[in-house]
C-alpha positions as CSV (number, residue, x, y, z in Angstrom):
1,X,195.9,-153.8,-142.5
2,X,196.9,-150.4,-141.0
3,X,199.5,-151.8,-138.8
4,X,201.1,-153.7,-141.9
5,X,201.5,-150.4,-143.8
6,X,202.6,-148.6,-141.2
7,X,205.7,-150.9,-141.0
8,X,206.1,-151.4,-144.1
9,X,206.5,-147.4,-144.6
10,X,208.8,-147.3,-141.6
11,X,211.6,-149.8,-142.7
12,X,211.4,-148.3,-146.4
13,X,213.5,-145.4,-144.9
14,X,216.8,-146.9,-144.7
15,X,216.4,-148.6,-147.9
16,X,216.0,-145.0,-149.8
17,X,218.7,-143.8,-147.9
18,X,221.0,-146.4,-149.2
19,X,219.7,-145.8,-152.8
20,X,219.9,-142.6,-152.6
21,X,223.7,-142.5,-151.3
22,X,225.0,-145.2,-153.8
23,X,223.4,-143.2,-156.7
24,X,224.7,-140.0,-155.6
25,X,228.2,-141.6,-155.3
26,X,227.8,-142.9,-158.9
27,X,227.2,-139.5,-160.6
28,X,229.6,-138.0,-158.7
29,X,232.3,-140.8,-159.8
30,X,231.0,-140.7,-163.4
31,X,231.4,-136.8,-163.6
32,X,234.9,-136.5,-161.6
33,X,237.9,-136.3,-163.0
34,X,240.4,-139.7,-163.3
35,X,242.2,-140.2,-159.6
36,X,243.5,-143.5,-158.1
37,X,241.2,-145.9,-156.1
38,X,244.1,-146.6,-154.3
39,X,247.4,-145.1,-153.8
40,X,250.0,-147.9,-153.1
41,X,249.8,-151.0,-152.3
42,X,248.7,-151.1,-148.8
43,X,247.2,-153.7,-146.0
44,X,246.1,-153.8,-142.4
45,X,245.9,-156.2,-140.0
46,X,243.5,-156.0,-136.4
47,X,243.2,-158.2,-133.2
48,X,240.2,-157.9,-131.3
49,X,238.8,-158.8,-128.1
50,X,235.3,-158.2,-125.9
51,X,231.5,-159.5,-125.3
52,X,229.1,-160.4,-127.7
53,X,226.3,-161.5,-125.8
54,X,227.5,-162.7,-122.6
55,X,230.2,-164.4,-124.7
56,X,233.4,-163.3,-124.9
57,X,234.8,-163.2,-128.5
58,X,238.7,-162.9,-129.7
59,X,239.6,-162.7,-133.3
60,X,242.0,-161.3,-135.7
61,X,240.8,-159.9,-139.5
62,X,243.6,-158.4,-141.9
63,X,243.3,-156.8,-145.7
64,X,244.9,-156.8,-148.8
65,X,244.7,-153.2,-151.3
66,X,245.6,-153.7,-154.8
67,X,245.5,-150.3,-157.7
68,X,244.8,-152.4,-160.5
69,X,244.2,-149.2,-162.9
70,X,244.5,-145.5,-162.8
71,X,241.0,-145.3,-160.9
72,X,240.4,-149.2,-160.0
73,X,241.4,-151.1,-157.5
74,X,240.9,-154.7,-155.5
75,X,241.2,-155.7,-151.8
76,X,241.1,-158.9,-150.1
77,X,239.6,-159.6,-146.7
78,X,240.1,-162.2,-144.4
79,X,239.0,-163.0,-140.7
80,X,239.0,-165.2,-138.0
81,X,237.3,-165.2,-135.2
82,X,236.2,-167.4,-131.4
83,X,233.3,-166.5,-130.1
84,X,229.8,-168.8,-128.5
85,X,232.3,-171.9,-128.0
86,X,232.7,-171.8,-131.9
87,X,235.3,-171.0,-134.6
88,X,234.0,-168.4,-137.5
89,X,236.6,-168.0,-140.4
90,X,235.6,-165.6,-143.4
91,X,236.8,-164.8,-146.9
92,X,236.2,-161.8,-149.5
93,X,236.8,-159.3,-152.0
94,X,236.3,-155.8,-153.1
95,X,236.5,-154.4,-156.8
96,X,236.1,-151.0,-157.3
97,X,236.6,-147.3,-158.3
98,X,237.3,-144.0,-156.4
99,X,237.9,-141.0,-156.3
100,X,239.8,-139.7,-152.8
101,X,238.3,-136.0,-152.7
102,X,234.6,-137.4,-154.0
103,X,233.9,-141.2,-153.1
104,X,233.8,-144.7,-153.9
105,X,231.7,-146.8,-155.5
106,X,232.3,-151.3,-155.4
107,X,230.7,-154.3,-154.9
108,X,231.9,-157.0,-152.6
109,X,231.1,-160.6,-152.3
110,X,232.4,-162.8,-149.1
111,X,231.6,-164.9,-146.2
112,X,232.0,-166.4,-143.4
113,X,231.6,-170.4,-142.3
114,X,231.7,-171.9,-139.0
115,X,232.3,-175.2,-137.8
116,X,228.8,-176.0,-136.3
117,X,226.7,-173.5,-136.5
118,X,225.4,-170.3,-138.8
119,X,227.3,-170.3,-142.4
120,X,226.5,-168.0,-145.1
121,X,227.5,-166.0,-148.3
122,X,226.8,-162.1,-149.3
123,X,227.1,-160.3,-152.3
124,X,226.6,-156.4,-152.5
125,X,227.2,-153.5,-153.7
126,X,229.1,-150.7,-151.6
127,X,229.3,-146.5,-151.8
128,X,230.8,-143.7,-150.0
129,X,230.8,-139.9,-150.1
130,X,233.4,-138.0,-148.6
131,X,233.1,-134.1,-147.2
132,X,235.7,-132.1,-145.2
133,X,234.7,-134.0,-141.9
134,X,232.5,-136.6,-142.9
135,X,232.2,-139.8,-144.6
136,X,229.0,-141.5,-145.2
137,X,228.3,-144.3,-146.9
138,X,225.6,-147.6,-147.4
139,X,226.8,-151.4,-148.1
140,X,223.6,-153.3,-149.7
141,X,223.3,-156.9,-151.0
142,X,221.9,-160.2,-150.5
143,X,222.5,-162.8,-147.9
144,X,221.9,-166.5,-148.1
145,X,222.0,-167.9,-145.2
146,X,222.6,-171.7,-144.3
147,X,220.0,-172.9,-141.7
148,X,222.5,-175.6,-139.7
149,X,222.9,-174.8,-136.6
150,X,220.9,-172.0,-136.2
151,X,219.8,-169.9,-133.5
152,X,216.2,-169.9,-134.8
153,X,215.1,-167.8,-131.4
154,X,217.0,-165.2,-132.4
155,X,216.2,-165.2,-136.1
156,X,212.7,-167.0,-136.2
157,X,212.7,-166.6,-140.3
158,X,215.0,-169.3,-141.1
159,X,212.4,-171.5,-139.9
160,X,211.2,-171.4,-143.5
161,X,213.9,-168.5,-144.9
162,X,217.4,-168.8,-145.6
163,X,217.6,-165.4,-147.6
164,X,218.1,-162.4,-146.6
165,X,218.6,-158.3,-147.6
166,X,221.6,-156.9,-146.4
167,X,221.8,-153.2,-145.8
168,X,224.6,-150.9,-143.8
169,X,224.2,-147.4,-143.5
170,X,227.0,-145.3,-141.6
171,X,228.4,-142.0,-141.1
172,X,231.9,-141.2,-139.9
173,X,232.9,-137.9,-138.4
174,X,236.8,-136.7,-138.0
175,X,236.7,-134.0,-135.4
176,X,240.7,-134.4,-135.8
177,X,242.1,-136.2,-138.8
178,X,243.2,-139.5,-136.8
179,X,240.4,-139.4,-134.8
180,X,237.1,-141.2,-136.4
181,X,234.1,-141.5,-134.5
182,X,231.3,-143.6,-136.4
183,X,227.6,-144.6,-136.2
184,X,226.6,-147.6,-138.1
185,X,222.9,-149.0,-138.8
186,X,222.7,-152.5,-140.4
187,X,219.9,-154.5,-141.2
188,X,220.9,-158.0,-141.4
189,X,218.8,-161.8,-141.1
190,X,215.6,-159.6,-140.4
191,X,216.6,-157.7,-137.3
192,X,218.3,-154.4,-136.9
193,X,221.5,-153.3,-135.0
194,X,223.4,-150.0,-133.9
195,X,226.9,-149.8,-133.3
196,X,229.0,-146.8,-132.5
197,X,232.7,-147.2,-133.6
198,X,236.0,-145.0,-132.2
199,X,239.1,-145.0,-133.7
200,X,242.2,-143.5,-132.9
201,X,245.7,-143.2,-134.6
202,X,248.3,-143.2,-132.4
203,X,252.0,-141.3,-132.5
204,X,253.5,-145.0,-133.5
205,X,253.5,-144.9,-137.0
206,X,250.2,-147.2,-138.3
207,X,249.1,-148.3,-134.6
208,X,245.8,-147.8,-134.2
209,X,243.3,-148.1,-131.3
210,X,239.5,-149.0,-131.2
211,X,236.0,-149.8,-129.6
212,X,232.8,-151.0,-130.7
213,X,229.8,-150.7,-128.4
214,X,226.5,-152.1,-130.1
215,X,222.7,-152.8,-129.3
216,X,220.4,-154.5,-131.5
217,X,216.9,-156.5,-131.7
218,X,216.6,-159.8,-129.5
219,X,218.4,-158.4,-126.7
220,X,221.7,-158.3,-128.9
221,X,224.9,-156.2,-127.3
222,X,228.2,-155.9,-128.2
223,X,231.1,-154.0,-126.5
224,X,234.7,-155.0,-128.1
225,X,238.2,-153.5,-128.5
226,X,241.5,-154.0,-130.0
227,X,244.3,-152.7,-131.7
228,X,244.6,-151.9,-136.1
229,X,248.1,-151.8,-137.8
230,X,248.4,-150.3,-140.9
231,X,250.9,-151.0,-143.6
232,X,251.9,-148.8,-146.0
233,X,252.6,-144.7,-146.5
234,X,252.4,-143.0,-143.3
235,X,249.4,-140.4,-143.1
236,X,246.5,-139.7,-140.9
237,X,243.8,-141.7,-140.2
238,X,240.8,-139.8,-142.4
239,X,243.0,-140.0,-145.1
240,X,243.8,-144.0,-145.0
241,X,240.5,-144.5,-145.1
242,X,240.0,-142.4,-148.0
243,X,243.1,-143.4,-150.1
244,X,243.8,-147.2,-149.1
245,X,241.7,-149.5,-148.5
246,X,238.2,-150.3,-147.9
247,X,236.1,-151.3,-144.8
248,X,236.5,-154.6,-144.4
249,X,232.6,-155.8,-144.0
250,X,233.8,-159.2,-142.5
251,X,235.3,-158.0,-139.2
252,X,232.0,-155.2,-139.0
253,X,229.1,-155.8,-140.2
254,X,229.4,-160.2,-140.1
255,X,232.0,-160.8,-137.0
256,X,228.9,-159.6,-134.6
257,X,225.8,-160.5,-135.6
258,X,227.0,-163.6,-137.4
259,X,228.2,-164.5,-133.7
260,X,225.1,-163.8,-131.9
261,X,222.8,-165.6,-134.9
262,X,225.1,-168.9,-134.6
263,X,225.2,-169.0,-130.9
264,X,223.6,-172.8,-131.2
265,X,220.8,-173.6,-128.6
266,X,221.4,-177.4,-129.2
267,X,224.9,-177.2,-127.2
268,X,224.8,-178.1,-124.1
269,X,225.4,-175.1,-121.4
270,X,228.6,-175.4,-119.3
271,X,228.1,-174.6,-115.7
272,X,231.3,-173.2,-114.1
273,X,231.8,-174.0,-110.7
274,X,232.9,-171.3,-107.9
275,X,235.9,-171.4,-106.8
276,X,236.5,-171.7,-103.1
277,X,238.7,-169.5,-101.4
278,X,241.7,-171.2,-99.3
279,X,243.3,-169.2,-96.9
């Protein structure tokens, strides 16, 4: 009994820091003044390329920023992604309200499906506050999760679970206004992961450049890379992400660990053959 309250009181933590965040951005947003969610119509697109655990994964992910009222706005994601001999290809949507000095406050629902392994739908509800050289923010939901396919080693709950709480809790710091350098903790299908993200704007208008180095429960790594081109007004980088549009949650916080939960253990293992070296 004293080990199950112990835990229990450990992983309550990031849950009351999400509440805490998305409620804070709500008062804020209530009590500001009118602004735009989004200032033009904007989009961005990203290829990507690296390891996911000792598979390498390739993919591109692009989205779509709508102002749909003087403080609304909508976004579309998309992404696609090869990674663990598999094709993943995901589809979603963001409504929601912000202010560009304060926050933002949203709810998103997406997902991603694969064609033989791990599919799965999310809905949740998303919050960010924004200080002179900081963002934070926390993405929280539900995940249902469809058991075909799926790596039960890694996730032993969908032996008898196929639902999930989804939580993302992050914190992005500008040292310079195109530089972002960001630390992410997500709790997703019962196991936890910790990813550090760098992102630089480069002197070409909208070319970006980034990494993503990542650890997580069941051995779980990621180190991946690629370049971001954003469409729309020219600014810096801090203020693209607070003026246009949204993370997109299907190229972050599902591209990874959806790759290493669907990496199916009823495929057969390919055994590549060293090459011998002819003179």
């Amino acid at each position: 009994m004293k080990n199950t309250t112990s835990k229990n009181s450990g992983s309550a933590s990031p849950w009351l820091l999400t509440c805490l965040t998305l409620a804070g951005g709500a008062l804020l947003l209530i009590q500001s003044h009118a602004n735009d969610a989004v200032s033009a119509i904007n989009g961005k697109i990203e290829s990507n390329y690296g390891s996911v655990n000792d598979s390498y994964s390739r993919g591109v992910a692009a989205s779509l920023s709508i102002p749909v009222a003087e403080s609304w706005g909508i976004q579309f994601d998309s992404m696609y992604q090869h990674a663990a001999e598999d094709d993943f290809y995901g589809l979603g949507g963001h409504f929601f309200t912000r202010k560009p000095d304060i926050g933002l406050l949203g709810v998103f629902i997406g997902g991603i499906k694969s064609g033989s392994s791990m599919d799965n739908l999310a809905a949740a509800v998303e919050g960010e506050l924004y200080f002179e050289k900081v963002s934070v923010g926390a993405f929280v939901g539900f995940d249902h999760v469809d058991k075909n396919g799926i790596n039960s080693s890694f996730i032993p709950r969908t032996n008898n679970h196929d639902n999930f709480v989804l939580a993302n809790l992050y914190a992005a710091v500008y040292p310079v206004d195109d530089l972002m350098v960001r630390f992410d903790y997500t709790n997703r299908l019962n196991r936890n992961f910790y990813d550090l993200t760098v992102e630089y704007q480069t002197p070409v208008a909208g070319l970006s450049v980034f990494g993503v180095g990542g650890l997580g429960d069941g051995d779980f790594y990621q180190l991946t890379g690629g370049l971001r081109y954003y469409f729309g007004k020219d600014k810096n980088l801090k203020r693209r992400h607070r003026e246009d549009d949204p993370i997109n949650p299907l190229s972050g916080i599902f591209q990874s660990t959806g790759q290493a939960a669907g990496q199916n253990p009823n495929k057969p293992t390919t055994t590549t053959k060293k090459k011998e070296f002819i003179p």
